[in-house]
C-alpha positions as a Markdown table, in Angstrom:
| # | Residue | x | y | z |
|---|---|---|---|---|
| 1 | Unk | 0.0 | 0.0 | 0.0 |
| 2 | Unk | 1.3 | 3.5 | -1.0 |
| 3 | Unk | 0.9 | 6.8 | 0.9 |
| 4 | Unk | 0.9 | 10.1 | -0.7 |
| 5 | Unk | 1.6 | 13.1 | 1.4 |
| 6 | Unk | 0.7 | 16.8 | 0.6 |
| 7 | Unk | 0.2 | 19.8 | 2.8 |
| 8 | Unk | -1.6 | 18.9 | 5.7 |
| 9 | Unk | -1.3 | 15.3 | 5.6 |
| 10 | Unk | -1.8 | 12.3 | 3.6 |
| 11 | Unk | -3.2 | 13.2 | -0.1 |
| 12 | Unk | -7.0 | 12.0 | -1.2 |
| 13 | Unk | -6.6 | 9.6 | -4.6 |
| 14 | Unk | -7.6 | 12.6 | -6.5 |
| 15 | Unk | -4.8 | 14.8 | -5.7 |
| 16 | Unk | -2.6 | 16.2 | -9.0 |
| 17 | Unk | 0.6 | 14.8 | -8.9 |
| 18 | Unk | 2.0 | 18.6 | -8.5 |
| 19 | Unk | 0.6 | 18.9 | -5.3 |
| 20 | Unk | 2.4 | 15.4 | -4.0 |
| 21 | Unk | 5.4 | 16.1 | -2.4 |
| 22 | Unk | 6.2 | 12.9 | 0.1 |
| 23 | Unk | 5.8 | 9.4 | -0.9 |
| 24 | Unk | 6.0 | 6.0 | 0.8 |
| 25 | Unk | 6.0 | 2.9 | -1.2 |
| 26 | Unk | 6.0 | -0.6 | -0.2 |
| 27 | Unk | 7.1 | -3.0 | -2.6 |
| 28 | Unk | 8.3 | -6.9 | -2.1 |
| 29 | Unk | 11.8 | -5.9 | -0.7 |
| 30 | Unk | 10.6 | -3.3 | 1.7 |
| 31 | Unk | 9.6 | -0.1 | 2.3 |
| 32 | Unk | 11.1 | 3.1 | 0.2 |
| 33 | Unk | 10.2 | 6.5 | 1.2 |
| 34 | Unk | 10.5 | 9.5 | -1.3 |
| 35 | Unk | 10.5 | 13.3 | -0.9 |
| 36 | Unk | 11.1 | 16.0 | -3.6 |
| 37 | Unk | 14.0 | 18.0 | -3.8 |
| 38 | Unk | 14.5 | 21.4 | -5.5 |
| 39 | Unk | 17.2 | 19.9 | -8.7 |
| 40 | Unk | 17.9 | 23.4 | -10.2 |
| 41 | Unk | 17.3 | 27.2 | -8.9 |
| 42 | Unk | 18.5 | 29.4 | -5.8 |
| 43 | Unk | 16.8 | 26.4 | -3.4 |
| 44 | Unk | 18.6 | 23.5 | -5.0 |
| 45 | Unk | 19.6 | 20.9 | -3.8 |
| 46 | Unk | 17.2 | 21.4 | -0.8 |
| 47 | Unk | 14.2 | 19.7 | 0.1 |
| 48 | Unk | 11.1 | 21.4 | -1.5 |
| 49 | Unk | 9.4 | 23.8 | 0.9 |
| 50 | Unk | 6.0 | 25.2 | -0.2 |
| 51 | Unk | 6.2 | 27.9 | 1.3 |
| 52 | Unk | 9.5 | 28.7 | 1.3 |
| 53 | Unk | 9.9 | 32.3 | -1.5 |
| 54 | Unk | 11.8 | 30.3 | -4.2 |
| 55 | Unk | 9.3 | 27.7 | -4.8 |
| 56 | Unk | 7.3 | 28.5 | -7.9 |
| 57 | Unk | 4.9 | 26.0 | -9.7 |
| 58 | Unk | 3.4 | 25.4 | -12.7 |
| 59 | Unk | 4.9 | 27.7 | -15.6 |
| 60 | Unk | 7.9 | 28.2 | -14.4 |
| 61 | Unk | 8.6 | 24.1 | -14.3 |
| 62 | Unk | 8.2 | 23.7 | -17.6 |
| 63 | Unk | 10.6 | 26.3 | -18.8 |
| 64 | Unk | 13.2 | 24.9 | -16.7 |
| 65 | Unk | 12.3 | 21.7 | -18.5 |
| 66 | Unk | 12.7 | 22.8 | -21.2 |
| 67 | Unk | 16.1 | 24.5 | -21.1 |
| 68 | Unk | 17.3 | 22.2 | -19.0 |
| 69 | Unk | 16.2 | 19.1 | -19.9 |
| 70 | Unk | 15.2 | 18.0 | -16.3 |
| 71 | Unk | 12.4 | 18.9 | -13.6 |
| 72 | Unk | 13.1 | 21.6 | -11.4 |
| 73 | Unk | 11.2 | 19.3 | -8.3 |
| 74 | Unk | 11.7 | 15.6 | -8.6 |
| 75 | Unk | 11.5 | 12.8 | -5.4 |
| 76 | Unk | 14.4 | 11.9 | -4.2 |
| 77 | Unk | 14.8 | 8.0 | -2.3 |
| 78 | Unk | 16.0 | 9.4 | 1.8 |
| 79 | Unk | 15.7 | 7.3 | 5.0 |
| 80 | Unk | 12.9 | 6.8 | 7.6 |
| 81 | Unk | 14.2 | 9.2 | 9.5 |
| 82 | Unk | 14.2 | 12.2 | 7.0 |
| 83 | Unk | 10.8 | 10.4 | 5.6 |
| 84 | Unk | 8.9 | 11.1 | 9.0 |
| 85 | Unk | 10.6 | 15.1 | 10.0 |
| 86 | Unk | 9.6 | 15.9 | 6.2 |
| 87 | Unk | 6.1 | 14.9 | 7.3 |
| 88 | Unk | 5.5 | 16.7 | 10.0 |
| 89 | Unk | 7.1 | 20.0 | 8.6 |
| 90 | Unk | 4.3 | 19.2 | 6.1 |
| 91 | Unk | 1.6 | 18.6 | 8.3 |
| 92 | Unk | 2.5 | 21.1 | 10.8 |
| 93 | Unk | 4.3 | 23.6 | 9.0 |
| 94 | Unk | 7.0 | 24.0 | 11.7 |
| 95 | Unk | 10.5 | 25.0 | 10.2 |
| 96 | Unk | 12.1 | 23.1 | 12.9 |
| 97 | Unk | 11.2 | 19.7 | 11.4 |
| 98 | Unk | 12.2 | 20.6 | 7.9 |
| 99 | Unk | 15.5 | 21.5 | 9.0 |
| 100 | Unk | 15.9 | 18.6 | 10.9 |
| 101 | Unk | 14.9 | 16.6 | 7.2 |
| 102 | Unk | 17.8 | 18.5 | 5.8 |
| 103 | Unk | 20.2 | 17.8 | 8.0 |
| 104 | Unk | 19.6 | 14.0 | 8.4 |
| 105 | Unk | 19.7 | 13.1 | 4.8 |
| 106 | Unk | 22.3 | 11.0 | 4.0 |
């Protein structure tokens, strides 16, 4: 069974795949958990914050995809431990979580 994470929480099935931005996937060798990670810009290669003042959606991905040849946001494979702070910056909001994410990747 996957999860899906937005803000706020765990994503309902009909959320767009823009707004997903923590992922846990169990498959027959174990668990993996996923976050997305800013790949290009002044916030890479930090973890995506949504309401941090460099993230930009929509328009602006797909001229970076363009030029670039690559997402600006893509999901990134991190451990439990990052996995779980990411999820409570997102469902909380609280900066002190997401910095803790950054710091214990690997």
């Amino acid at each position: 069974m996957n999860e899906l994470y937005t803000v706020g929480g765990l994503a309902k099935a009909d959320c767009a795949e823009n707004l997903i931005y923590a992922k846990k996937v169990v498959t027959g060798r174990g668990t993996e958990y996923w976050v997305r990670h800013a790949t290009t810009g002044p916030d890479a290669p930090h973890l995506l914050n949504p309401w941090g003042m460099h993230f930009s959606q929509g328009i602006d991905d797909k001229r970076v995809a363009t030029i670039l040849g690559k997402k600006r946001y893509e999901f990134k494979k991190v451990n439990e431990e990052v996995f779980k702070a990411y999820v409570i910056f997102l469902e909380t909001r609280n900066e002190r979580y997401y910095r803790y994410a950054e710091r214990a990747q690997d």
